[in-house]
N, C-alpha and C positions, 0 to 999 in steps of 0.2 A: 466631814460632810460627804453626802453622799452625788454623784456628777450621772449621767447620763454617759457611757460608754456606747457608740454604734460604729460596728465593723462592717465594713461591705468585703464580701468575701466571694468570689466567681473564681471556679474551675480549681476549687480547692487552692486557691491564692489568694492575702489577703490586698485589695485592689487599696483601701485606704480606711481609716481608722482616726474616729474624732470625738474629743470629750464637748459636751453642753453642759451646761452649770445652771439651772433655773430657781434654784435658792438652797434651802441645806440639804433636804431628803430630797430625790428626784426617782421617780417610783412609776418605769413603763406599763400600763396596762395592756394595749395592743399593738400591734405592728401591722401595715398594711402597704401591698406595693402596688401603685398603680399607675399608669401611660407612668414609666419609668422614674415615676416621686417614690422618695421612703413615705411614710403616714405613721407618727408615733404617736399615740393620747397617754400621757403619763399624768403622775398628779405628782405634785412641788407643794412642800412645805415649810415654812421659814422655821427662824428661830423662836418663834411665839407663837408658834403652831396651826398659823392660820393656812390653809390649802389653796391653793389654786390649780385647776382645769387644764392643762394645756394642751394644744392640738400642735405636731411641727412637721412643716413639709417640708421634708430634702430633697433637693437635685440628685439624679446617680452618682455626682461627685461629690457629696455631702454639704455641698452649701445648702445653708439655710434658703428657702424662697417664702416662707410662712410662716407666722407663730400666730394661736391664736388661743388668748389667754380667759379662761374665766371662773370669778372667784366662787370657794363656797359661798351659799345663802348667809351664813353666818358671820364672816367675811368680809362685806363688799366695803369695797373703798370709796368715800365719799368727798366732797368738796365741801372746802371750810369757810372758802373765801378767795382773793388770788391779789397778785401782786400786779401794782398799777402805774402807769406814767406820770398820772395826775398829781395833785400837790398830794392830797393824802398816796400815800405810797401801797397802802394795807389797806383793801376791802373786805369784809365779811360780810358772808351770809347770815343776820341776827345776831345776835348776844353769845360771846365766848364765855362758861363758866370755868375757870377751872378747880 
């Protein structure tokens, strides 16, 4: 798989250095620095090929302060139904076929 490597490096020193993991491919398209955040928009692909969008803000110290995720059109993840307190335990949305 492939990880998201981002090196902060000042005065020809590397200041600190950290892997992100956002599924198996993780593929930077740009880099953007601004009031002292990193800004990375890469795209993340699983293992079934589906993409997603990510936007990620770092602090100068590489902490995370934002992730902001969104899928391809082809993609998007939907609700089936959700799990409940009630006596039935399993709600659906409509009729499950499989």
């Amino acid at each position: 798989s492939e990880d998201l490597l981002v090196i902060f490096v000042k005065n020809g020193k590397i200041v600190w250095a950290k892997t992100y993991d956002f599924g198996l491919d993780d593929t930077p398209r740009k880099v953007i620095i601004k009031d002292n955040n990193i800004i990375i928009d890469l795209v993340s692909q699983d293992y079934m090929g589906a993409e997603k969008y990510i936007t990620i803000t770092l602090d100068e110290n590489g902490n995370v302060k934002k992730i902001k995720k969104i899928f391809s059109k082809e993609y998007q993840p939907y609700q089936i139904g959700f799990i409940s307190k009630e006596k039935s335990k399993i709600r659906t949305f409509g009729k499950l076929e499989w």
